[in-house]
C-alpha positions in Angstrom: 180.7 -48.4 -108.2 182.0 -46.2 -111.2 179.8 -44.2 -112.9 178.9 -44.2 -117.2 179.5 -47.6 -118.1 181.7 -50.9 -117.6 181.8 -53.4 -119.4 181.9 -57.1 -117.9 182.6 -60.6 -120.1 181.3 -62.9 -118.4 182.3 -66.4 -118.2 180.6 -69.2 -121.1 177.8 -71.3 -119.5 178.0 -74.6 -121.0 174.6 -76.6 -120.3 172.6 -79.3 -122.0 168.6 -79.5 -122.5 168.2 -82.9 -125.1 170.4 -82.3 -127.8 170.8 -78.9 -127.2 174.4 -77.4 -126.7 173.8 -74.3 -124.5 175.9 -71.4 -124.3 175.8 -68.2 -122.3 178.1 -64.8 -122.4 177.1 -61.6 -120.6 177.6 -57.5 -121.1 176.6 -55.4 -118.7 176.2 -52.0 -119.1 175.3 -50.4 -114.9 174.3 -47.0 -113.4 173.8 -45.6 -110.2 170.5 -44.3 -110.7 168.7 -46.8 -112.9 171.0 -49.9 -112.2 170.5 -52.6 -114.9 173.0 -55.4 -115.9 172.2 -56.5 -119.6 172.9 -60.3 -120.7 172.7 -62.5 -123.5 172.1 -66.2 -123.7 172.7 -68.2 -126.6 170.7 -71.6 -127.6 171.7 -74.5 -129.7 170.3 -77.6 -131.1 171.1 -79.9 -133.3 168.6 -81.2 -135.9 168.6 -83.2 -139.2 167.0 -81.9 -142.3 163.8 -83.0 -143.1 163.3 -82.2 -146.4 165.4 -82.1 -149.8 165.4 -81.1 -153.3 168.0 -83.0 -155.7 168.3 -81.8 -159.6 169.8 -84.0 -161.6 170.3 -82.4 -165.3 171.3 -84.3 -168.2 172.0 -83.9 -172.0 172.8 -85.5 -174.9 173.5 -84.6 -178.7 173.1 -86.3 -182.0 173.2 -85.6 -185.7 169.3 -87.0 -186.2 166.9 -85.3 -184.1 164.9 -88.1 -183.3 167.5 -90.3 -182.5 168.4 -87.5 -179.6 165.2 -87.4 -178.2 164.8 -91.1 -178.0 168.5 -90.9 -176.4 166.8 -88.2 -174.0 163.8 -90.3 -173.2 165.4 -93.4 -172.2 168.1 -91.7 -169.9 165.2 -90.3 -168.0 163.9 -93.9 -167.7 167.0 -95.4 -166.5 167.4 -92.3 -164.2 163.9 -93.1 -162.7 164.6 -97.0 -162.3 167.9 -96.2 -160.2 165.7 -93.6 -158.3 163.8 -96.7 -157.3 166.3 -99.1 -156.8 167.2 -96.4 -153.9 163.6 -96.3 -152.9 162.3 -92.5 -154.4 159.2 -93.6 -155.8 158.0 -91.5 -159.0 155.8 -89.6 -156.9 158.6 -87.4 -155.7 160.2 -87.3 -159.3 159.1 -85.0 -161.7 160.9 -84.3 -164.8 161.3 -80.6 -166.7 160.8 -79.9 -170.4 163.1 -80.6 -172.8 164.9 -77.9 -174.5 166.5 -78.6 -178.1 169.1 -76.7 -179.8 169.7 -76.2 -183.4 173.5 -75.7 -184.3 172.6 -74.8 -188.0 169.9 -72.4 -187.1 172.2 -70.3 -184.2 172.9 -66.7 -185.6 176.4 -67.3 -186.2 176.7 -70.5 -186.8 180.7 -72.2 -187.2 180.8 -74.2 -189.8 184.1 -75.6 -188.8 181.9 -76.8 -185.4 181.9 -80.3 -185.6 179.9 -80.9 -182.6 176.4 -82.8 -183.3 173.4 -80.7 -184.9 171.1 -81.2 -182.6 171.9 -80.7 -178.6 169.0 -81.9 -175.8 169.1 -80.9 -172.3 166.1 -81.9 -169.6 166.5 -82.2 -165.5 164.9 -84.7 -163.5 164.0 -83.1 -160.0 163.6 -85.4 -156.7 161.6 -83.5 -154.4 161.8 -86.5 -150.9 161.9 -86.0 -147.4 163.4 -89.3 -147.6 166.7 -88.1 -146.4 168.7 -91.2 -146.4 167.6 -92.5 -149.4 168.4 -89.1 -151.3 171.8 -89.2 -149.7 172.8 -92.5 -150.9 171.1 -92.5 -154.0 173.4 -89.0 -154.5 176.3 -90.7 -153.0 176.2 -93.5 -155.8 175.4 -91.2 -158.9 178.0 -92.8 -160.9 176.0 -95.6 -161.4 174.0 -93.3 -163.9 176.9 -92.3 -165.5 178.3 -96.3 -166.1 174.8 -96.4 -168.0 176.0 -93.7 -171.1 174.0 -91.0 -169.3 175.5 -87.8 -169.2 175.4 -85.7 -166.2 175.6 -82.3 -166.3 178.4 -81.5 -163.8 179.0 -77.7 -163.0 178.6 -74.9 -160.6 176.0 -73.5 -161.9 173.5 -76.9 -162.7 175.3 -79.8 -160.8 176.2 -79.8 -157.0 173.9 -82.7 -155.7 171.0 -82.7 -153.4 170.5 -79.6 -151.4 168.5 -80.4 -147.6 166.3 -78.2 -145.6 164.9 -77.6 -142.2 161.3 -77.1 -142.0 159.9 -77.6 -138.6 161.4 -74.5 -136.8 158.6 -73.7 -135.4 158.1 -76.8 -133.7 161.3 -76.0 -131.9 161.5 -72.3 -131.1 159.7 -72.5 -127.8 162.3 -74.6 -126.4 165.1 -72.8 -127.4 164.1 -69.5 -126.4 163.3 -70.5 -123.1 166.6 -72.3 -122.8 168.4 -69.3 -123.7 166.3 -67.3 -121.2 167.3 -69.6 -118.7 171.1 -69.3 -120.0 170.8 -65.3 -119.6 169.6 -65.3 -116.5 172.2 -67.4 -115.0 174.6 -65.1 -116.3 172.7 -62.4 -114.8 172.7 -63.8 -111.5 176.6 -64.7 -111.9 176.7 -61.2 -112.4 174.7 -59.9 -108.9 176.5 -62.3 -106.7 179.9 -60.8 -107.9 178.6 -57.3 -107.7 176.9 -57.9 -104.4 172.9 -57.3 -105.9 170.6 -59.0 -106.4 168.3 -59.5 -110.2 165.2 -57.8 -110.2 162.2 -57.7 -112.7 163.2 -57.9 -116.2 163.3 -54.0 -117.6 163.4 -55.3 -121.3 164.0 -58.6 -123.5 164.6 -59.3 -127.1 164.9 -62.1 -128.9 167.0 -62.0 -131.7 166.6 -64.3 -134.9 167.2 -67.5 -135.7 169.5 -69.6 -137.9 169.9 -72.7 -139.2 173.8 -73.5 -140.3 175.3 -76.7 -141.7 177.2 -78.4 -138.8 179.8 -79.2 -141.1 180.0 -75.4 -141.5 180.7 -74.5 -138.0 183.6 -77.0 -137.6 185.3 -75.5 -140.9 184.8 -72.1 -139.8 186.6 -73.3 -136.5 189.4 -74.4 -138.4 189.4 -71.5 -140.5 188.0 -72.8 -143.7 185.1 -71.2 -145.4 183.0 -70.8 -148.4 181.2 -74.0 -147.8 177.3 -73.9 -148.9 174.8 -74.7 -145.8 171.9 -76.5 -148.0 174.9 -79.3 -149.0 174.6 -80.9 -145.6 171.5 -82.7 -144.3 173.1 -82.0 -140.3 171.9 -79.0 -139.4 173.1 -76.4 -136.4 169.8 -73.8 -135.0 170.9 -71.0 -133.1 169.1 -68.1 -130.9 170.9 -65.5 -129.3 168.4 -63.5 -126.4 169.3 -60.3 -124.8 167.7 -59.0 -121.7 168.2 -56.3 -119.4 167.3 -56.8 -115.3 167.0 -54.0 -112.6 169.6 -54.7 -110.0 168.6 -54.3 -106.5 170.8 -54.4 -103.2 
C-alpha cells in the first residue's frame, strides 16, 4: 500500500428506513502505521411542517379620519370571517396595532399630493398548525381582495404563509443511527476491496442538521435558485456523519 495519503470515492449507497432516502459516500484517508479508513454517511427524511405563521397586512386611506378607521375595522372583520370559513378559528388570529399617518403633518409635506390625508395600515397574523387549512386559505386570498380589502403585496410585507418544522428532536435518533449504519457500509465496502477488515471506531462526529424546502432541492437540481425554504410546507432534514475505523488484516 502507498504511503501519505489516497484518496477513495466510494460508490453512493441508496437505502430506505420509512420515509427516509439514505445516502452514503466515503473518503478514506490510510497509513501504514496507524491504518484508519474515514467515511461519511448521509441521512434523509422527508417531513411536513407542523407549524406556520401567515401575515396578512392591509391598509386603507381616506380624507376623514374616522371614516378610515371604521374602513380599517371592518376589513379586519371580513378578514377574520374568511379565516373561518377556512376553519382558523380566532384563537390563532391575533391582530397588530394600527398605525395612522397624517399627510398634512409630514415634515415636508407636497401640497400637489393628492393622495388621501389620512393613511391606516394594521396586519392580522395567523399563528395555526393547521397546515392545510393555512395553505388553502393562502391559496384563495383573492377572495379578500373581491371584498374592497387591500392587501399589502410586496417583498418586504406580503409573501404568504411561511411553515416550520418543530419536532427535530423527535427524529434525530433515527437519522443518526441510519447514517451510522450508511457509513459503516461504506467502510466495510471499503475493507473488502482493500483486503482488511473494520475495527473499533477511532473517532465519530456528527455533523448538524438541516431542514430545506423539498421544492428547493429539486430547483437547485435543475439549476435554479434563490427560492425561500419557510415558503414550502414539504420539508427535506439532512445529517451528514463522519467516522474514522482502525483497519485490521
Amino acid at each position: 500500500m502507498k504511503l501519505g495519503s489516497t484518496l477513495l470515492a466510494l460508490s453512493i449507497f441508496l437505502g430506505s428506513t420509512g420515509s427516509a432516502a439514505i445516502m452514503a459516500k466515503s473518503f478514506s484517508n490510510v497509513k501504514m502505521l496507524d491504518r484508519t479508513v474515514q467515511v461519511k454517511g448521509l441521512a434523509e427524511k422527508k417531513v411536513k411542517a407542523d407549524s406556520s405563521v401567515w401575515v396578512i397586512p392591509i391598509n386603507t386611506a381616506n380624507e376623514n379620519l374616522i371614516s378610515a378607521q371604521s374602513k380599517i375595522n371592518d376589513d379586519i372583520n371580513k378578514i377574520k370571517s374568511f379565516l373561518k370559513k377556512y376553519n382558523l378559528s380566532e384563537d390563532e388570529v391575533a391582530i397588530q396595532s394600527i398605525r395612522v399617518s397624517d399627510k398634512l403633518a409630514q415634515r415636508y409635506y407636497d401640497q400637489n399630493n393628492k393622495a388621501p390625508r389620512y393613511f391606516m395600515e394594521s396586519e392580522v397574523v395567523v399563528k395555526s398548525k393547521k397546515i392545510d387549512e393555512v395553505i388553502k386559505a393562502s391559496q384563495n386570498i383573492g377572495e379578500i381582495i373581491a371584498q374592497n380589502i387591500t392587501v399589502a403585496y410586496d417583498e418586504y410585507k406580503y409573501n404568504g404563509p411561511k411553515f416550520f418544522f418543530t419536532k427535530l428532536n423527535e427524529i434525530k435518533p433515527g437519522m443518526l443511527a441510519d447514517a451510522t449504519k450508511e457509513a459503516r457500509k461504506a467502510a466495510e465496502e471499503f475493507a473488502v476491496n482493500s483486503g482488511s477488515r473494520i475495527g473499533k471506531i477511532k473517532r465519530a462526529s456528527q455533523g448538524v442538521f438541516s431542514i430545506s424546502a423539498r421544492e428547493t432541492i429539486i430547483a437547485q437540481d435543475n439549476m435554479s435558485y434563490g427560492t425561500n425554504d419557510a415558503y414550502f410546507a414539504d420539508k427535506l432534514v439532512r445529517v451528514l456523519t463522519s467516522v474514522e475505523y482502525y483497519l485490521e488484516d
